[in-house]
C-alpha positions in Angstrom: -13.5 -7.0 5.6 -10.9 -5.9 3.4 -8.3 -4.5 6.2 -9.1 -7.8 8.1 -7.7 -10.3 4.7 -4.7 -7.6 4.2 -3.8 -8.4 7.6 -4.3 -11.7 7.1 -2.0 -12.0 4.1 0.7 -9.4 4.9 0.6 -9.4 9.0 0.9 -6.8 11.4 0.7 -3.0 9.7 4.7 -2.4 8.9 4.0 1.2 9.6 2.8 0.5 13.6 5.0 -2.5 13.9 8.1 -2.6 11.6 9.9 -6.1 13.5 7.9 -8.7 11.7 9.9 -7.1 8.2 13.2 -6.7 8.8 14.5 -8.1 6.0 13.2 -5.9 3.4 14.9 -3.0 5.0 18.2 -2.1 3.0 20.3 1.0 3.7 19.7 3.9 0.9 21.6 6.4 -0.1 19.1 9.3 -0.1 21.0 10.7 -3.2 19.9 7.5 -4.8 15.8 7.8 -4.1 13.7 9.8 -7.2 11.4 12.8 -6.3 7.9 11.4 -5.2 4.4 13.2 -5.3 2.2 11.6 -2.5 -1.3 12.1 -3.7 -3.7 10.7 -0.8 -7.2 10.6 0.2 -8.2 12.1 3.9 -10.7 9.3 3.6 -9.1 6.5 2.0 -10.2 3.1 3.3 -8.1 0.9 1.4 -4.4 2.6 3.0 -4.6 4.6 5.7 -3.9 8.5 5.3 -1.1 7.7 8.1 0.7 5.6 5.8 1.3 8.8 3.3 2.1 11.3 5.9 4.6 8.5 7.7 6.1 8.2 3.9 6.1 11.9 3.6 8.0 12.3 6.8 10.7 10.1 6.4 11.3 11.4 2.9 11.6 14.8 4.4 13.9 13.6 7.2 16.3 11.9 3.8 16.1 15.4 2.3 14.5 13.6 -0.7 12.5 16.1 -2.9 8.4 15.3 -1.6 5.2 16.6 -2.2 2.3 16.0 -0.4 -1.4 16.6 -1.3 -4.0 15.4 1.0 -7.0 15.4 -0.6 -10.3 16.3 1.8 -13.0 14.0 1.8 -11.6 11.8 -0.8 -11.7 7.7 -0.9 -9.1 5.6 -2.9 -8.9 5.7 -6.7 -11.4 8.4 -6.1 -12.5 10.3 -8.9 -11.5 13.7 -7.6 -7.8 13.1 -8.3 -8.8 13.3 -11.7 -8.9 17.1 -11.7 -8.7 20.2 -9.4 -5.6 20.8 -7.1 -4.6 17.1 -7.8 -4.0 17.5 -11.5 -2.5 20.6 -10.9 0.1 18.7 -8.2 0.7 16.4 -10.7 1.2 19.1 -13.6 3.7 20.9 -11.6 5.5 17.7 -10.2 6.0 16.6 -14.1 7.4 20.3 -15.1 9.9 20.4 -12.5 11.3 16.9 -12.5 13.7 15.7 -14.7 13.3 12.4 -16.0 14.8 9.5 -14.3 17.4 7.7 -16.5 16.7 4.2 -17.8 18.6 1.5 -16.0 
């Protein structure tokens, strides 16, 4: 039900097929675009596990500073990114990244 109303209300998935959002695109300086730590569920049924490795790849391909944990057997929101190799991900991430200056 629930992928069904998303693509109801946003349209076609922007990952598969981009055209319909064209103007949301900008050109970014990569410089410009703050480390991320992708934390994602192999089983998440609310966004696809695609969707963070597509994310992950690009951000690669910018050079940008990424991290990536793909957490097995896990479901959105799920409680197991409360703990375990995902609280260690974000410990580390934290640490090593300076913080992003206010605006």
């Amino acid at each position: 039900m629930l992928p069904q109303l998303g693509a109801a209300l946003l349209g076609p998935d922007p990952v598969l097929d981009p055209s319909p959002f064209p103007e949301s695109y900008r050109e970014v300086d990569a410089a410009d675009i703050p480390p991320f730590l992708i934390l994602h569920g192999s089983n998440d049924s609310d966004v696809p596990v695609r969707h963070g490795l597509a994310l992950y790849d690009v951000l690669l391909r910018l050079g940008v500073d990424a991290t990536l944990l793909i957490h097995g057997d896990a479901d959105h929101g799920s409680p197991r990114f409360h703990g375990g190799p995902a609280l260690a991900a974000t410990t580390a991430f934290v640490h090593r990244t300076p913080p992003i200056p206010a605006i």
